[in-house]
N, C-alpha and C positions, 0 to 999 in steps of 0.2 A: 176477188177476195180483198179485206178490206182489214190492212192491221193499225191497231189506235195506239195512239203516244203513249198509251200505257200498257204495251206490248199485247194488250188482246185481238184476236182474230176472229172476224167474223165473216160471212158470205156475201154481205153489204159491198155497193160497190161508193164511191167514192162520194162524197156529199156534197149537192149543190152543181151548179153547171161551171162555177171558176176552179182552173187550175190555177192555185197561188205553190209557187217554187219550180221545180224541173224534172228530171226524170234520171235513173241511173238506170244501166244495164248490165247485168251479170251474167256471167255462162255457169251454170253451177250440177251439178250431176244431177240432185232430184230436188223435187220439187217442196219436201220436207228443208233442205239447204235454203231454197229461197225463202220459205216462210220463215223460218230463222235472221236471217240477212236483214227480210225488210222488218222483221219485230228490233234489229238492233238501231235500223237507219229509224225506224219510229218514236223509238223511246231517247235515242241522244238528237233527234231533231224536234222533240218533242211536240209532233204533226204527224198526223194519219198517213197512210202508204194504202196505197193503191196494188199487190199484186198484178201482172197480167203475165202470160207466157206467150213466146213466140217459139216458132217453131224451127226447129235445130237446124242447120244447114251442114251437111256432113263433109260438104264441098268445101267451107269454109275454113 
């Protein structure tokens, strides 16, 4: 999932073979929270976000 600097989401994954910047990690309850999160980290970094989920470690 692919959210653009202008807060929209699309099913697109990330354009191009460069990663330019870095990565953040959040634990967030659902996955509606995270598309929120990276639509906020998009539009004040004004640069596309990348979505991806990993999987919960309950151990953790």
């Amino acid at each position: 999932m692919l959210v653009s600097a202008d807060g929209s989401v699309s099913t697109d994954i990330y354009p191009g073979s460069e990663l330019k910047g870095g990565f953040t990690v959040l634990e967030l309850p659902t996955r509606g929270d995270a598309v929120e999160w990276a639509r906020k980290i998009a539009v004040a970094c004004r640069c596309p976000q990348e979505l991806r989920e990993f999987m919960y470690d309950p151990a953790s």
